[in-house]
N, C-alpha and C positions, 0 to 999 in steps of 0.2 A: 355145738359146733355149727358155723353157718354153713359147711358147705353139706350136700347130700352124697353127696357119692367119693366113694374111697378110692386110695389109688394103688397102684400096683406098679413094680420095679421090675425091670427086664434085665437081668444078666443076661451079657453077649453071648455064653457061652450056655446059658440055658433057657431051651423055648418055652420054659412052662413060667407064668406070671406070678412073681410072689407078694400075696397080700398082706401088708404092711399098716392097714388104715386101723389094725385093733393098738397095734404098738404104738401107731403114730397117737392116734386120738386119747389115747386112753390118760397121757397125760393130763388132759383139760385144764389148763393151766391158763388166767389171766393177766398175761403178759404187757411189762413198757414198751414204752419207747414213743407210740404211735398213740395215740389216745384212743380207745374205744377198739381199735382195729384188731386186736391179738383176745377180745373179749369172747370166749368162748362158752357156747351151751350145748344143750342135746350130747354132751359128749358120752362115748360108750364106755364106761365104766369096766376094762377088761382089758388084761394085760397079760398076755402068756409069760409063763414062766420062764427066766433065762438060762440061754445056755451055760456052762460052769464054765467056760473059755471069755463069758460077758467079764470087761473088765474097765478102769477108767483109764488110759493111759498117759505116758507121762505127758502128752504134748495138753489134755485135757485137768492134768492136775496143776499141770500151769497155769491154767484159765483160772480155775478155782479159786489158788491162790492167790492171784493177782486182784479178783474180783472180792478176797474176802468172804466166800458162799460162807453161808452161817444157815442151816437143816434147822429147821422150829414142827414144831408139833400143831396144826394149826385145827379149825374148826372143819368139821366135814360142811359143805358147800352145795349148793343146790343142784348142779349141776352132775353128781356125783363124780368129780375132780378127783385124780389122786396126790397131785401136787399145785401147786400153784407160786407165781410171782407178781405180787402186787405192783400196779399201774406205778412208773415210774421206781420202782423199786433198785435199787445196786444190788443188796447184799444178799438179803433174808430170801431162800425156798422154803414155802409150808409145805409138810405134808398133812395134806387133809383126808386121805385113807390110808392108815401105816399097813390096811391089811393087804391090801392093790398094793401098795409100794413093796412089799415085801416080796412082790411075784416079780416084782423087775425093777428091781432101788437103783439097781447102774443105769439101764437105759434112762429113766424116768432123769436121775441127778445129772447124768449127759445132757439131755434134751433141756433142762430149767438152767443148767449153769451157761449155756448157749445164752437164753435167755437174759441172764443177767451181765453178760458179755455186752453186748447189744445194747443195755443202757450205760456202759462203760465206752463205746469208741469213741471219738471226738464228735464234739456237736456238726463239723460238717458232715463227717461220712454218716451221723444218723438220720440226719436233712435228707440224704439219697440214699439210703432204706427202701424198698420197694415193696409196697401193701400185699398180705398176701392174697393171694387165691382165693373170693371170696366162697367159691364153688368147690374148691380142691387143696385146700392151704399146705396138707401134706404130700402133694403130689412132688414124687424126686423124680420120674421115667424121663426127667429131660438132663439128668444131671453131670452124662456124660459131653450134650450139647453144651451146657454152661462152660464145664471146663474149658471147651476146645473155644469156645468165645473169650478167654482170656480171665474169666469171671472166679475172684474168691469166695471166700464165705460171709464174709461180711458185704458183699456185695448182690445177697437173695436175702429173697425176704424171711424176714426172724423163721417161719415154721418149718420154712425149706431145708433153712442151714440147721434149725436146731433136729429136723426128722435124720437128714442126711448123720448128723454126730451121733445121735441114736441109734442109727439104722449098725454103723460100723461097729457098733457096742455089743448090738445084739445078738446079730450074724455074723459069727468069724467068719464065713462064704463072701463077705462081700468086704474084708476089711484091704485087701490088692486093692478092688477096683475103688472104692472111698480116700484110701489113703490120701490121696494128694486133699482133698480137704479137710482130713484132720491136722494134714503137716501143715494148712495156713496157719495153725494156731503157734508155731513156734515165731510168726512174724506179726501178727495181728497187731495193727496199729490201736492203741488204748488211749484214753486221754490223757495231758500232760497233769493236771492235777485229779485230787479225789474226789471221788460223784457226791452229789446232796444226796442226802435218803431224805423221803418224803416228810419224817416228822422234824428234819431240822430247822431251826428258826434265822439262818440265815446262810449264804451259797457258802458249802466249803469249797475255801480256794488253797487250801494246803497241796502242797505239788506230792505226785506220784511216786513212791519210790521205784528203784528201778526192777523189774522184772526178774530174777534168777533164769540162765538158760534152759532150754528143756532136760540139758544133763542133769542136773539140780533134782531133777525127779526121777532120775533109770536107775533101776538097781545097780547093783556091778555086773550079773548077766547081761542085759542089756546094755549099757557101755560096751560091753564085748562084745556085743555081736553089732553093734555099730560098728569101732573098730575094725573087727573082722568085714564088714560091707565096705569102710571106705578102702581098705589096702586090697580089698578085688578091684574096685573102681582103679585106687594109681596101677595097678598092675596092669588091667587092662587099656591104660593109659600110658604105660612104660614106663613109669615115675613110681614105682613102690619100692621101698627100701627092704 
């Protein structure tokens, strides 16, 4: 990992600092988009165990699908990685430690399917892609300020966005204040046709099919308690039937 120092997330509502740089890093992951930039070493091979409330949600199984993620079994890596996404990649996450991944396979598949998001949006918005952090690539403590500057998720740079979708994975405590950037993912603009993967011998220009909405992945509990959220909303709106 190029940066050295780790970072730490401040809930508003709690003054103690929670360190986040084992979860963040531990992915090590050699990520597209950027050439060379997302190329990670030194990374800390440790990953705590996740909470039984760690989950992938619908708005995140959307990504997935859209993106095609296909989980490969890949080579352990020098760096000792626990997943990774090759330079320019769409499809394919390797896992190159299944026994690290197995201490946090949601956060870990949250955090790379980010990644292959990111070589899915259209060539302009990956043009203005912002490099990360070379000092701090995981740092989110600004992530409340981003919001209020208007900024989505495809609008920070790959490690920021892919920490932050992780982070709300990991810790139910912080999935309130995260939400609004996992709910980008039910508008995420994606390219109109389908990505090249690196070994193909010439640009796929086959168009995209269309997306399924994020209902497409809620149980029926959830449908219901959507539901149940919008009819407080027209109620509190005077319009609920």
């Amino acid at each position: 990992m190029r940066g050295k120092g780790s970072y730490v997330y401040k809930s508003p509502n709690k003054p103690k600092l929670i360190d986040y740089a084992p979860l963040a890093k531990a992915h090590g992951a050699t990520h597209s988009v950027i050439p060379d930039a997302h190329k990670e070493t030194n990374v800390t091979p440790s990953l705590p165990h996740e909470s039984p409330q760690a989950v992938i949600p619908p708005e995140l199984q959307r990504i997935e699908h859209a993106v095609g993620a296909v989980y490969k079994l890949g080579q352990p890596l020098p760096d000792g990685a626990v997943a990774s996404v090759g330079q320019h990649e769409p499809h394919i996450i390797e896992i190159n430690d299944k026994s690290k991944w197995n201490q946090g396979p949601q956060q870990t598949k949250g955090h790379e399917i980010i990644h292959l998001l990111f070589s899915q949006l259209p060539p302009k918005l990956q043009e203005q892609i912002p490099r990360d952090d070379p000092n701090h690539p995981y740092d989110i403590s600004q992530a409340d300020q981003w919001r209020a500057q208007g900024k989505k998720l495809w609008n920070l740079p790959q490690e920021a966005a892919a920490t932050l979708v992780q982070t709300w994975i990991a810790d139910p405590s912080q999935r309130k204040r995260l939400q609004p950037w996992m709910s980008d993912l039910t508008s995420v603009p994606l390219s109109t046709v389908q990505p090249t993967s690196p070994g193909d011998k010439q640009i796929n220009m086959n168009p995209r099919a269309p997306v399924p909405p994020v209902e497409a992945f809620m149980t029926p509990e959830q449908i219901r308690a959507k539901a149940d959220e919008l009819q407080a909303q027209f109620r509190k709106a005077g319009v609920a039937r």
